[in-house]
N, C-alpha and C positions, 0 to 999 in steps of 0.2 A: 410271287416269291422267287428269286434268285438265292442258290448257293453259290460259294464263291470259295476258292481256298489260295494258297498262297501259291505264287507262279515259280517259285521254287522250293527244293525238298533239303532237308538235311537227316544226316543217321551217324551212327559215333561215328566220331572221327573225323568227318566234314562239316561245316556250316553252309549257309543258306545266301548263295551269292547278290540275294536282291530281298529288300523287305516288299517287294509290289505285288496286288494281290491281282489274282488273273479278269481279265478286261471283259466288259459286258455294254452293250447299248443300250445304258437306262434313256437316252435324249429322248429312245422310240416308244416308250412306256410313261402311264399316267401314274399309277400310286405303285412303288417298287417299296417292298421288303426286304431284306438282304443277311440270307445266314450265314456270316461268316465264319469259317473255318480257319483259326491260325494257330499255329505250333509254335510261337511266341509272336513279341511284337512287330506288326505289318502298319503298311502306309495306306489308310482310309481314305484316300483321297477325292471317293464318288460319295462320299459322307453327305456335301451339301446336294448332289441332285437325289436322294432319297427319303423316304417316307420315317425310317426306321431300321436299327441295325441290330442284330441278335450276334452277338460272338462268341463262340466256344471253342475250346483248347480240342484236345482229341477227343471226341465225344463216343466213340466208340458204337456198340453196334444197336445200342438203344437212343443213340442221339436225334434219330429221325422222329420220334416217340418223344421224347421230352421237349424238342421243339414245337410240333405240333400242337403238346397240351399248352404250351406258351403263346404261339398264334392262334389259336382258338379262344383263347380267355380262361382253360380250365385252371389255370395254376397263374399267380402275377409273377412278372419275375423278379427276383430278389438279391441275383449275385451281384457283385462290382467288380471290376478290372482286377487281377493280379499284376499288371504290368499296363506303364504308359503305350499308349499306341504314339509313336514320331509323328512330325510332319514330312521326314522325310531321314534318311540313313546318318547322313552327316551332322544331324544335330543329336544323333542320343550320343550318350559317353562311352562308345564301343570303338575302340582302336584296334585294329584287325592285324595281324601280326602272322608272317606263316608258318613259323614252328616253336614260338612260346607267345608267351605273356605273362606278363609283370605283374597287371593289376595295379597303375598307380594312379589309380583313383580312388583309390582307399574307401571310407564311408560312402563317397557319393557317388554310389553304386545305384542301377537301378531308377526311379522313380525319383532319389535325393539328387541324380547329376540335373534338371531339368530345371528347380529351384532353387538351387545352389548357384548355375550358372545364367538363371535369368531369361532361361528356355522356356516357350510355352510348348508340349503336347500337343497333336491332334484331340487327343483323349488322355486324359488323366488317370493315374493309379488310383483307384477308389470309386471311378465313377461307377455308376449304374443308377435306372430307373427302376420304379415298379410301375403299376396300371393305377395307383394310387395320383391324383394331379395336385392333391395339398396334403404334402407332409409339413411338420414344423417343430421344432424341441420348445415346447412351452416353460420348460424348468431345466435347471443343471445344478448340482450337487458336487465339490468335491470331497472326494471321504477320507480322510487322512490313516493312515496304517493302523493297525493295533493289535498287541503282541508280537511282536515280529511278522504280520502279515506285511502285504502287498497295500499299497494308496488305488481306490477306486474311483468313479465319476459315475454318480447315478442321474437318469436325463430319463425326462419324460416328454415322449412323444405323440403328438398328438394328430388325429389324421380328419381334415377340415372337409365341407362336403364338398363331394365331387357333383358335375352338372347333370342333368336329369336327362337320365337315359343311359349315361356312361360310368357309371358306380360297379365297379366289381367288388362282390358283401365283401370280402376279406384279404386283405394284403400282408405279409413278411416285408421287413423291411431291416436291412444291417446299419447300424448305428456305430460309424467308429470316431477311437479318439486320436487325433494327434498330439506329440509335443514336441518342443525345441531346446536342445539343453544350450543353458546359457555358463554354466560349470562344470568342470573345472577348464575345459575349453569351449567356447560358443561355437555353434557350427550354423551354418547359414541354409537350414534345409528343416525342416520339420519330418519328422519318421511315424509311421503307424503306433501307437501305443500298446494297441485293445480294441476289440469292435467284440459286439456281442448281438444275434438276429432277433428282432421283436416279431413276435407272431401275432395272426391273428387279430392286422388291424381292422376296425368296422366301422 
């Protein structure tokens, strides 16, 4: 297990002169683990010579403990990304300025500038695994409003067997929705809708 955190620091006031995250010799290692530690989005770049990557924002001072029950099997894990991870600085939609900013990227802020502009991510806003290896939404629902409430999407998911020997009894797993408005102007990006965590799959 390698920890890792980002090879530079920011605190108000300042940003973070490099998204790279500090350097290690997996080439001299057979099966490497990697907990990454980032304070937003960093450049993955030893992605493909590892095993496995666990990343956490500031985990504070139980984060060594929550890790642990995750690399041991007690707990599956269940988060997804709050934030794309780049392939590299130049391609997310951050134009660095040294004593303002404008913001003229309007909507496609975030996670929307990467499908907007036809960018792929190292890592996707949304992604994450659990220890589950067949998930699958067997049914979708949409529920149209009523009484002045909110339109829903009801999805049943369904969790296929895993191979013998490697079954952990019970997984969480976050189910979200996107959509794309096509009125009263189209935008070229799909946004989070809703997500809601199903527990206790078996």
């Amino acid at each position: 297990v390698v920890c890792l955190m980002a090879k530079s620091f920011n605190d108000e006031g300042t940003d973070r002169s490099t998204l790279a995250m500090q350097d290690f010799p997996f080439e001299k290692f057979g099966e490497v683990v990697v907990w990454a530690i980032a304070p937003g989005p960093v450049e993955l770049t030893f992605a493909p010579k590892v095993d496995a990557i666990l990343i956490t924002a500031l985990p504070g001072e139980m984060g060594g403990a929550a890790f642990a029950d995750v690399f041991l099997g007690k707990v599956s894990p269940s988060a997804h990304l709050t934030m794309s991870m780049p392939v590299s600085l130049d391609r997310t939609g951050v134009k660095v300025n040294p004593n303002s900013d404008d913001y003229p990227e309007g909507f496609e802020m975030g996670y929307r500038h990467y499908e907007a502009k036809k960018l792929a991510p190292n890592f996707c806003f949304g992604w994450g695994l659990s220890y589950a290896k067949y998930l699958r939404v067997s049914a979708a629902a949409f529920r149209a409003p009523a009484d002045g409430g909110r339109p829903s999407v009801a999805v049943k998911l369904h969790r296929d067997a895993d191979p013998a020997g490697e079954r952990i009894d019970a997984v969480d797993q976050v189910v979200q929705v996107y959509l794309q408005h096509e009125a009263p102007k189209a935008r070229a990006f799909k946004e989070l809708a809703g997500f809601a965590k199903v527990r206790g799959l078996t």
